[in-house]
C-alpha positions, 0 to 999 in steps of 0.5 A: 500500500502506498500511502502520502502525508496530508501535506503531499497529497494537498498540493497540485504536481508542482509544490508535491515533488519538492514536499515528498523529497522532505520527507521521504527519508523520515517515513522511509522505515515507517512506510516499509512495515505496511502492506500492500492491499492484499487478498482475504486471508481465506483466499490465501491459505492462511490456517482457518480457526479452529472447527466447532463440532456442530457448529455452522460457518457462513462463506462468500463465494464467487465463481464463474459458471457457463451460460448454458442451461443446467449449470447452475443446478449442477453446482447447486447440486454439488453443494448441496452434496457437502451440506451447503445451504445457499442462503442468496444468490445473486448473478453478474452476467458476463460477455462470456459465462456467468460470475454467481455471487453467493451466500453460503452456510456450511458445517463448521468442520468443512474446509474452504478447500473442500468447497473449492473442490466441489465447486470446480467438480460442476464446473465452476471456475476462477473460484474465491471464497472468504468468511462472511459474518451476520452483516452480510445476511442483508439483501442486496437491494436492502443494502443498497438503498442504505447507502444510498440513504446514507449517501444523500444525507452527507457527501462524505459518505460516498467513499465509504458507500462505495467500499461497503458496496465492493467489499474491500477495496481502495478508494482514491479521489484525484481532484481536477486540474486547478483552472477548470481544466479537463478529467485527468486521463481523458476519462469517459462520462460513463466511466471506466472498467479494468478488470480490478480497477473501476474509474468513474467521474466524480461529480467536481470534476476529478476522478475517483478510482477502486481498485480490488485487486484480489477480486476483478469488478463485474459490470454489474457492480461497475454498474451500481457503483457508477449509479451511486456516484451520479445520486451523489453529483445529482444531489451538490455539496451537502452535510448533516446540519447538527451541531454542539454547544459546548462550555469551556472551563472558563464559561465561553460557549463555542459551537462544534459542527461539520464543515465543507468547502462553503466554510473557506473563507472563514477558515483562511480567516482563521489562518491569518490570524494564526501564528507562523508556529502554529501553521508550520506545526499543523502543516509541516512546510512554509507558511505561505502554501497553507491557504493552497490546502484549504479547498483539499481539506474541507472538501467532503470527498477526501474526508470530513471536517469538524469546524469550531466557532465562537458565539460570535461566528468566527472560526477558532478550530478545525479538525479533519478526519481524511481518507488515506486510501486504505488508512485514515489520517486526523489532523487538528488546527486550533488558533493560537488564542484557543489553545490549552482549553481542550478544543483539539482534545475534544475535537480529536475524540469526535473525529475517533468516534466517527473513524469507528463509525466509518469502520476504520479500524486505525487513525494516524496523525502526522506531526512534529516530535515538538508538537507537545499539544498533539501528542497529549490529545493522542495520548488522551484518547486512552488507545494503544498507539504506536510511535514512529519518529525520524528526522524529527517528523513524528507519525502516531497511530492509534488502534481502534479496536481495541477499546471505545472511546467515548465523544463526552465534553468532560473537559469542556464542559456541559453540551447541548444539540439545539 
């Protein structure tokens, strides 16, 4: 997996080459730990866990079958020969053959491999199978207007609808040329399929693109998936409308809410009244090209923004929640003259709980070993974390699954949600 540091990814081809050679050396052992995207562990030969006698596991299985009469019934009947209930089918037509999709329930004692086995002796091919869990029991229609519904209310939510859609998958959004210029590559309006990688336009002009490679794409699902992007350009900017009203210590109210690209002004507002130190900690580079990241950064493709802002409307605090690929970076920005009164602390905890809504499974932030305030409010999230420093870049990344972390305003004070 390759994976880029906020300040790389937010600037156009010019300012990246200069930034990534900064800081190339200092994640150099840090990127060489991570893995490449890679197949499901019950498509690799990894040992399954042990077998309960009784007991019954669910499977997702692919495989591609003739298009002719009876080869269906075939492999239904040689399922059915090793005890395998399907519990739902669904078909994706092919050129040539068919690729059926199904939902499997089978003794607990039978192997992958025996299914495999089975499934190839009428006639299946290209075969993959992985271990399935009570969330996938959901229809596919079902699931699929639930992310729909959950995409209409909140532009955000179109990369992680879509990686839900296609199972696990990479997802990265290129932005259109600065200018108005045309999609990069010259990509189709309807898009483009490449066995394990889609490409469909994004409704701001850039590009979005999946790649699977353990899997290739059917029609079918470049279909859906080209269907959800056009619900969401259909629809424009959105986000969801609720906000917070929290009491600092020292009896000041602010407001913490979502935030989006209409927010930009305010926010190069704020930059400006931010000292150089506290810019050049938050965006590791010269002062100068932070306002040149801003439209990156509010925008509901990449991520989601938490915006803080005072009685009186102006915005003191940003806190940004980035999907990295397969990964998830959080970045937190607090003007000077509201720092040390728990706002990044408390803005940090609300964009964990929403990495953990979302499903991430780890949040990363990028800094420096001198930035004291972000790593006490990593620290303070209670997760186990993990440190990797070079050359004074400092990455920390915290583990979500292992322990809740709650969104309370314990050091803020009393909340409400008119």
């Amino acid at each position: 997996m390759k994976r880029e540091v906020t300040e790389v990814k937010h600037l156009d081809d010019g300012g990246r080459a200069g930034r990534r050679q900064r800081l190339s050396a200092a994640f150099r052992a840090w990127r060489t730990r991570r893995h490449e995207h890679a197949p499901p562990t019950g498509d690799t030969g990894s040992p399954a866990p042990e077998p309960v006698p009784g007991a019954n596991t669910l499977w997702r299985m692919r495989t591609t079958v003739k298009d002719e009469p009876g080869s269906l019934a075939a492999l239904c009947t040689a399922l059915a020969g090793q005890r395998v209930d399907i519990l739902s089918l669904q078909t994706h037509p092919l050129a040539q053959g068919t690729v059926d999709e199904f939902l499997l329930r089978a003794p607990g004692e039978l192997s992958a491999s025996a299914i495999i086995t089975a499934v190839r002796s009428a006639g299946g091919s290209d075969t993959w199978i992985e271990r399935a869990d009570a969330h996938d029991l959901v229809d596919a229609p079902t699931r699929v207007l639930s992310l729909a519904a959950r995409t209409a209310l909140d532009a955000a939510e179109l990369p992680l609808a879509l990686r839900q859609l296609l199972g696990r998958c990479t997802i990265r959004s290129q932005p259109a040329p600065a200018g108005g210029g045309r999609v990069p590559g010259g990509l189709p309006v309807e898009g483009a399929l490449d066995d394990t990688v889609m490409r469909l336009r994004a409704p701001e002009g850039g590009v979005i693109t999946v790649e699977r490679p353990y899997l290739p794409f059917t029609p079918t699902e470049f279909a859906r998936a080209r269907a959800l992007v056009e619900l969401d350009a259909r629809l424009g900017p959105r986000v969801p409308h609720g906000r917070d009203v929290l009491t600092l210590a020292e009896g000041s109210d602010i407001t913490v809410r979502r935030a989006d690209t209409r927010d930009l002004q305010a926010a190069r507002a704020m930059h400006e009244r931010c000292s150089p130190r506290t810019l050049k900690l938050r965006y590791h580079g010269p002062v100068g090209d932070a306002d040149r990241y801003l439209n990156h950064l509010l925008s509901p493709r990449f991520g989601r923004t938490l915006a803080v802002q005072t009685a009186s409307g102006r915005l003191v605090g940003l806190g940004h929640l980035l999907w990295d690929g397969d990964e998830t970076e959080v970045a937190l920005l607090v003007e000077d003259g509201w720092q040390r009164r728990g706002i990044g602390a408390e803005l940090l905890r609300r964009l964990v709980a929403m990495a953990r809504e979302a499903g991430c499974t780890s949040v990363y932030a990028v800094t420096q070993a001198s930035n004291t305030g972000m790593v006490a409010a990593m620290r303070g999230l209670g997760l186990p974390l993990d440190y990797q420093v070079e050359e004074g870049t400092l990455v920390i990344t915290a583990r979500l699954a292992e322990s809740a972390v709650t969104t309370g305003a314990e050091e803020l004070g009393s909340a409400s949600a008119p």
